[in-house]
PyMOL CGO cylinders between C-alpha atoms (Angstrom):
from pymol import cmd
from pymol.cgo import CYLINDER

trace = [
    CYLINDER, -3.36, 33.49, -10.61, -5.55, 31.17, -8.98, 0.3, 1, 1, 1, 1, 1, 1,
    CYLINDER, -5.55, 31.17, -8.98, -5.55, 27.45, -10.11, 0.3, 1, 1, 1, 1, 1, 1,
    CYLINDER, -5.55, 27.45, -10.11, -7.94, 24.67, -9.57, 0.3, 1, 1, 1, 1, 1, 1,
    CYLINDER, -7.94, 24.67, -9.57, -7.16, 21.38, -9.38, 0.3, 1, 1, 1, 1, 1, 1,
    CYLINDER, -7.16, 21.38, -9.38, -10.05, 19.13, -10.77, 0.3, 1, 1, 1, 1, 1, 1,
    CYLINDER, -10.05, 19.13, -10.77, -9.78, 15.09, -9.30, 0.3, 1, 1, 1, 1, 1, 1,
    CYLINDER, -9.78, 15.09, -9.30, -12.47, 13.12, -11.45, 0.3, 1, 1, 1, 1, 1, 1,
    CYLINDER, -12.47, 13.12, -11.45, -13.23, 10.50, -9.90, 0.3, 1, 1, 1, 1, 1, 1,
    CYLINDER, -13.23, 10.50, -9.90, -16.60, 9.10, -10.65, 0.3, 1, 1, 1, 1, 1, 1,
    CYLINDER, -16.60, 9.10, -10.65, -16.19, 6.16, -12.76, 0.3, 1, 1, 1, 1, 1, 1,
    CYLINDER, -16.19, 6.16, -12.76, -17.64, 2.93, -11.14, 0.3, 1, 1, 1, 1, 1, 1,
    CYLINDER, -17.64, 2.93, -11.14, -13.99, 0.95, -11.87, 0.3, 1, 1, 1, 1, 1, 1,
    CYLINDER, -13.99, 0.95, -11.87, -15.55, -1.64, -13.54, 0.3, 1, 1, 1, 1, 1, 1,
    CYLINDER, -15.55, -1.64, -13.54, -12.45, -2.43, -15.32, 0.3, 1, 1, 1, 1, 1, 1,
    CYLINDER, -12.45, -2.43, -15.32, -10.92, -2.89, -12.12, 0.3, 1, 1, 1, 1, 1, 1,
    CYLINDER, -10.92, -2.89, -12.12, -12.91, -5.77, -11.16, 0.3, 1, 1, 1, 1, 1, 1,
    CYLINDER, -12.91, -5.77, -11.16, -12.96, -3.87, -7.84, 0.3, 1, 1, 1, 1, 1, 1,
    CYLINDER, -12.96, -3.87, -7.84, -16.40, -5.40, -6.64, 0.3, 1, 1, 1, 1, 1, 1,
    CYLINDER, -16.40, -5.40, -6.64, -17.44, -1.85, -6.55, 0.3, 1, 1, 1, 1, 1, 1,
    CYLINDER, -17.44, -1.85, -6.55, -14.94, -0.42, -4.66, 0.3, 1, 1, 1, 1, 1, 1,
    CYLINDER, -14.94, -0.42, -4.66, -13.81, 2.87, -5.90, 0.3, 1, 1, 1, 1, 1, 1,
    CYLINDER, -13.81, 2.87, -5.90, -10.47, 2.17, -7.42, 0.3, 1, 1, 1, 1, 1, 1,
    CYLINDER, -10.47, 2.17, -7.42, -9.13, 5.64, -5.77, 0.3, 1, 1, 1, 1, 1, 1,
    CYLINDER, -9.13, 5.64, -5.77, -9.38, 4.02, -2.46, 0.3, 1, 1, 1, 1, 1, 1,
    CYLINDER, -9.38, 4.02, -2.46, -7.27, 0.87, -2.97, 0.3, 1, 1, 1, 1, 1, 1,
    CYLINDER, -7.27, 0.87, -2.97, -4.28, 1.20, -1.38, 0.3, 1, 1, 1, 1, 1, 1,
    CYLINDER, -4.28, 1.20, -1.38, -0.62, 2.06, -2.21, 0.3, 1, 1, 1, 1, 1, 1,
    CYLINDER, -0.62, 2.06, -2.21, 1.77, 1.26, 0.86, 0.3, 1, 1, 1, 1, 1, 1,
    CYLINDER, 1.77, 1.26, 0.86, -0.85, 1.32, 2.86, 0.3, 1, 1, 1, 1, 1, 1,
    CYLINDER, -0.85, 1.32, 2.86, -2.40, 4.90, 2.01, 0.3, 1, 1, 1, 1, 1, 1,
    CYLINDER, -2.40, 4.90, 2.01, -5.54, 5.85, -0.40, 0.3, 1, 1, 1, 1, 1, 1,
    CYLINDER, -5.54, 5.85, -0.40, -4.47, 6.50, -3.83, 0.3, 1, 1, 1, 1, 1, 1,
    CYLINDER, -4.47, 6.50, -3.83, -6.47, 9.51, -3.51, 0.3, 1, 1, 1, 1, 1, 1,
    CYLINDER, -6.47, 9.51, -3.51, -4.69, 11.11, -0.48, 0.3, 1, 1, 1, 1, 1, 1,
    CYLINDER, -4.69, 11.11, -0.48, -1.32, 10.49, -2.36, 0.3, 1, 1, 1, 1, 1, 1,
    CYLINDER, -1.32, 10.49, -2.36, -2.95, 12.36, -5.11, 0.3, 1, 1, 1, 1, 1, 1,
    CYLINDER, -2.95, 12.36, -5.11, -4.07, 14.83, -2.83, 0.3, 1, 1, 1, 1, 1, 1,
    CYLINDER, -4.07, 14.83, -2.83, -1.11, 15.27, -1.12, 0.3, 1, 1, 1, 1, 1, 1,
    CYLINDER, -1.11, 15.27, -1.12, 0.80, 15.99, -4.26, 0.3, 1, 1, 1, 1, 1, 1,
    CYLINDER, 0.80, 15.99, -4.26, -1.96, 18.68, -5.17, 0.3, 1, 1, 1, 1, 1, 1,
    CYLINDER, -1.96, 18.68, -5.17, -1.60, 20.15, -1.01, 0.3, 1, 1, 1, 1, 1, 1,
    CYLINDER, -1.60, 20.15, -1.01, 2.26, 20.52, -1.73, 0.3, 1, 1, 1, 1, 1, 1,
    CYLINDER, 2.26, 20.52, -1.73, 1.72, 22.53, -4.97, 0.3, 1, 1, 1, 1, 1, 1,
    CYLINDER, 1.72, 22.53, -4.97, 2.45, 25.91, -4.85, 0.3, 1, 1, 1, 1, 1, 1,
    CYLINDER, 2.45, 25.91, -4.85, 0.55, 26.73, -7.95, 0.3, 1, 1, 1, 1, 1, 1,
    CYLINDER, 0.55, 26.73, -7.95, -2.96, 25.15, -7.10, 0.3, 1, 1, 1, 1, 1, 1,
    CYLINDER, -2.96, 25.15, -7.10, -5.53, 27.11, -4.66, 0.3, 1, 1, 1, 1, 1, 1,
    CYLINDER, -5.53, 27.11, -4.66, -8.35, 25.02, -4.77, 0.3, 1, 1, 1, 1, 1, 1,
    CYLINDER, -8.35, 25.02, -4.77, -8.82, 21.26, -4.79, 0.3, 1, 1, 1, 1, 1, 1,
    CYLINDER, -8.82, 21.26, -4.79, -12.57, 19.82, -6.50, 0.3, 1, 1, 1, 1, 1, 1,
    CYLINDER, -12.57, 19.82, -6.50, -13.13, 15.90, -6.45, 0.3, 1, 1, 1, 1, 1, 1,
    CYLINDER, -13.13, 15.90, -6.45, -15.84, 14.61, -8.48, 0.3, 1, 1, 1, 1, 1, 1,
    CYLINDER, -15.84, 14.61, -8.48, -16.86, 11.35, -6.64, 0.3, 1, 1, 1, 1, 1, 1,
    CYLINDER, -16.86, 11.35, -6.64, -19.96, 9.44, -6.64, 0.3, 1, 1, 1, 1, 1, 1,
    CYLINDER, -19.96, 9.44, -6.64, -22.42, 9.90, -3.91, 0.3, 1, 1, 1, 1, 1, 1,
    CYLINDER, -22.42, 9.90, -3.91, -21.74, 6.54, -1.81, 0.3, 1, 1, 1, 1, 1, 1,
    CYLINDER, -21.74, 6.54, -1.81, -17.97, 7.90, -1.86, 0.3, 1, 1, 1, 1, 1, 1,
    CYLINDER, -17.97, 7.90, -1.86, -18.13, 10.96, -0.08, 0.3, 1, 1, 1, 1, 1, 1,
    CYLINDER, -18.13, 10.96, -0.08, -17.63, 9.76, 3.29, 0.3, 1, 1, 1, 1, 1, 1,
    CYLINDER, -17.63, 9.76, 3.29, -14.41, 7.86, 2.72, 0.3, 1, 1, 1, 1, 1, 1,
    CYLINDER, -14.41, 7.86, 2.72, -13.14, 10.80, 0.64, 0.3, 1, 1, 1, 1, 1, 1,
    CYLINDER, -13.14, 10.80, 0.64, -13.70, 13.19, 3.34, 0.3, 1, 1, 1, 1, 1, 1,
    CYLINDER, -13.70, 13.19, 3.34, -11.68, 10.71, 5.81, 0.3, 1, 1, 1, 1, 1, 1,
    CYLINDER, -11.68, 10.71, 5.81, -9.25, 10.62, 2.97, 0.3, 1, 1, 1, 1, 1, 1,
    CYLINDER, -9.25, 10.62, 2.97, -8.95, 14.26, 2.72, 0.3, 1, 1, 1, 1, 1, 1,
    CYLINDER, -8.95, 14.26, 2.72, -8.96, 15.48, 6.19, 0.3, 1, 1, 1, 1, 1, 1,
    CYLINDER, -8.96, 15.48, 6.19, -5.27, 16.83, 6.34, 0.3, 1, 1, 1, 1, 1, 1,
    CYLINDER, -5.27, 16.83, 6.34, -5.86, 19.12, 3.26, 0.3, 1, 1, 1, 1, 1, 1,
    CYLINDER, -5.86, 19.12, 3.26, -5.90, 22.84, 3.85, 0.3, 1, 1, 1, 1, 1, 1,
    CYLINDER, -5.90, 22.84, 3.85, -6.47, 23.86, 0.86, 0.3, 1, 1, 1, 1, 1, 1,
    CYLINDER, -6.47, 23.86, 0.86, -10.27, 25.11, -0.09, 0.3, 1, 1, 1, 1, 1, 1,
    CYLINDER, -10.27, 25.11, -0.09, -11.80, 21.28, -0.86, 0.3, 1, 1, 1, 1, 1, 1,
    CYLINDER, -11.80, 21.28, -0.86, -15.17, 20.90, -2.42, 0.3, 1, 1, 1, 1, 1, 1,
    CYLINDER, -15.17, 20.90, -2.42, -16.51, 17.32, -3.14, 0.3, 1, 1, 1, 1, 1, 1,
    CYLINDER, -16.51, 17.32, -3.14, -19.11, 17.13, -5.71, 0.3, 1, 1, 1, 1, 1, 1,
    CYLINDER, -19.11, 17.13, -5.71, -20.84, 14.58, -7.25, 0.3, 1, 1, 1, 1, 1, 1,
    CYLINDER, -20.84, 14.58, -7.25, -20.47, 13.28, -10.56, 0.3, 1, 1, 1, 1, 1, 1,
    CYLINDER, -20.47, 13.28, -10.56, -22.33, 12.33, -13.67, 0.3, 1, 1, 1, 1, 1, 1,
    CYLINDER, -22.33, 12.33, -13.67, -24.01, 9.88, -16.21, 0.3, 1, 1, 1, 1, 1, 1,
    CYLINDER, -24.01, 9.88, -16.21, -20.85, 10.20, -18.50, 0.3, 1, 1, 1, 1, 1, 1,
    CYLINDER, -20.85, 10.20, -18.50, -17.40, 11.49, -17.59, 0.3, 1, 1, 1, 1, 1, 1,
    CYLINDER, -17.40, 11.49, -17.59, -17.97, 14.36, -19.83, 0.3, 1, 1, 1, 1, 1, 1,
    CYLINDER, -17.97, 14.36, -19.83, -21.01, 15.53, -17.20, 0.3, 1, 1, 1, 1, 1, 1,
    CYLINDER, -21.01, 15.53, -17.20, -18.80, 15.14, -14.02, 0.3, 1, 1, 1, 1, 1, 1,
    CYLINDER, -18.80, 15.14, -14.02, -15.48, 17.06, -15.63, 0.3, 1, 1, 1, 1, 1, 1,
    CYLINDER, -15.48, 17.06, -15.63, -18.84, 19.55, -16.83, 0.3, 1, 1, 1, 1, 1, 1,
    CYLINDER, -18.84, 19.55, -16.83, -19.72, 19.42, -12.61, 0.3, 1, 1, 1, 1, 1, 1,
    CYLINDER, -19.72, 19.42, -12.61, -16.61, 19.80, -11.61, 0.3, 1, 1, 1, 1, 1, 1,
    CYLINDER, -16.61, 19.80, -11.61, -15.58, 23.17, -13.45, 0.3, 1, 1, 1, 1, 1, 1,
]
cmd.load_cgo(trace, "trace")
């Protein structure tokens, strides 16, 4: 059985207070949250794919985050409500 692991991760993390800043880039000793994610998803026997639903303007830094997965990896974007980006990430 093939099983896809779906990251949303669109939201603007205005609870955050962030500034802006995607809230799955802050850092946990010194890593991305989303490549610890990530590398819990890489290790899983049971997943086969990995889809991220990101905004736009965070595509480049998730790529760099993302670089030492192996696993088929497609980054999409998200959209108006988090309903619409789980809906673009299936």
């Amino acid at each position: 059985m093939k099983t896809a692991a779906i990251l949303v991760a669109a939201g603007s993390s205005a609870r955050m207070k962030s500034g802006g800043a995607s809230k799955t880039m802050m850092e946990i000793g010194g890593e991305p949250v989303l490549s610890r994610t990530l590398r819990a998803f890489e290790h899983a026997a049971c997943i086969s794919k990995i889809v991220i639903v990101a905004r736009a303007c965070d595509f480049d830094a998730i790529q760099k985050a993302s670089a030492f997965v192996t696993k088929p990896l497609t980054i999409t974007e998200g959209g108006k409500e988090r309903q619409d980006s789980v809906s673009n990430g299936a």
